[in-house]
Steps between C-alpha positions, in 0.01 A plus 500: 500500500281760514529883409540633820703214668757574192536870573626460846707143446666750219539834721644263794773343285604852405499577889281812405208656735211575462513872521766435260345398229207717568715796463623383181196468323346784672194307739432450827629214706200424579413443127803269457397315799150432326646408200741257669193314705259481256270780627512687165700493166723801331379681202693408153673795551627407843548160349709593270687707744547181702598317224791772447599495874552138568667424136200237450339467191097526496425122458715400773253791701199332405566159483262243664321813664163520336323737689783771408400442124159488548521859663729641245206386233236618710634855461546496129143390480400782707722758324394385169114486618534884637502714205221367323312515810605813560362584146189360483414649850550801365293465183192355677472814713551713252277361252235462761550870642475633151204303425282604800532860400512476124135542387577502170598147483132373683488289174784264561539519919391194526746323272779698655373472867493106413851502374593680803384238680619164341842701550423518884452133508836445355670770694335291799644186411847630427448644844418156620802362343736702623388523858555048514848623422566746767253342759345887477122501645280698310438765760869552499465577137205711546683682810750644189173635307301634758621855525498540110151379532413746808626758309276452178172446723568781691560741209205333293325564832547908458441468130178404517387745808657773282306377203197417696509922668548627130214294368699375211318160545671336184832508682314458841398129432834420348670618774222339762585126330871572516490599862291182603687214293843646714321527788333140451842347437647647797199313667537208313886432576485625882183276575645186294818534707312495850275210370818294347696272691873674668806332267767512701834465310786237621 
């Protein structure tokens, strides 16, 4: 039997509602509904809540229902996957944003500036990865980016008009490559979207 077929044979032999159990655990009856045909499967919170409520233990839950343990290891995957993602994100742009204006360091840019990149490959494939899990297209993921990335061209956009008006030309050029590589992966991402094919999610 499967997940959601068990929920409701269970909340029928305790002559319970809907609404009832909703209330209970603090949902919408709409969301037990969707739990109880199929549509979508509860948290482990909310299954453990359930698990609570009817007086069932876990494995008698997910018995025979494979798609409801599939989902609860797709999202310890993805929580597990987040933070280094997270962390490594963070990292690259730093340590690319500090190289473009560190003169200083012309002697070893191009190591670090490779580096940078090999750890954009992998942050791509993680990406990759974790989007087959959640059926995510990547100009969903890239809708969640944008602004942050409108922000920085815009700002590296007055830097180097500032820079370019006070004739500081060292800063000026910095500045000028920032501004394009933001405003060239704005381009990038917006155009690839158009070109790409529409996934439409079941």
């Amino acid at each position: 039997m499967e997940f959601g077929e068990r929920l409701k044979q269970t909340r029928q032999q305790q002559h319970l509602t809907q609404a009832t159990v909703a209330d209970a655990l603090h949902v919408s009856r709409q969301t037990i509904s969707s739990w109880e045909t199929g549509n979508s499967y509860p948290d482990i919170d909310s299954l453990l809540q359930l698990s609570d409520f009817y007086q069932l233990s876990l494995d008698t839950l997910l018995k025979e229902d494979h798609g409801m343990t599939a989902t609860l290891r797709k999202s310890d995957v993805l929580a597990a996957m987040q933070s280094p993602m997270t962390n490594l994100t963070i990292i690259n742009f730093v340590s690319i944003t500090v190289l473009m204006f560190a003169d200083q360091l012309t002697s070893v840019t191009g190591i670090f500036l490779l580096v940078a990149l090999l750890n954009a490959l992998a942050l791509n494939k993680m990406a990759v990865f974790t989007n087959s899990l959640t059926q995510e297209g990547p100009y969903t993921r890239w809708l969640k980016r944008r602004p942050w990335m409108i922000l920085f061209a815009v700002l590296a956009t007055i830097g180097a008009i500032w820079t370019w008006t006070t004739h500081q030309s060292g800063w000026a050029a910095d500045f000028t490559l920032f501004a394009a590589v933001c405003w060239w992966t704005i381009f990038y991402a917006e155009v690839g979207h158009f070109k790409s094919p529409v996934i439409s999610r079941s």
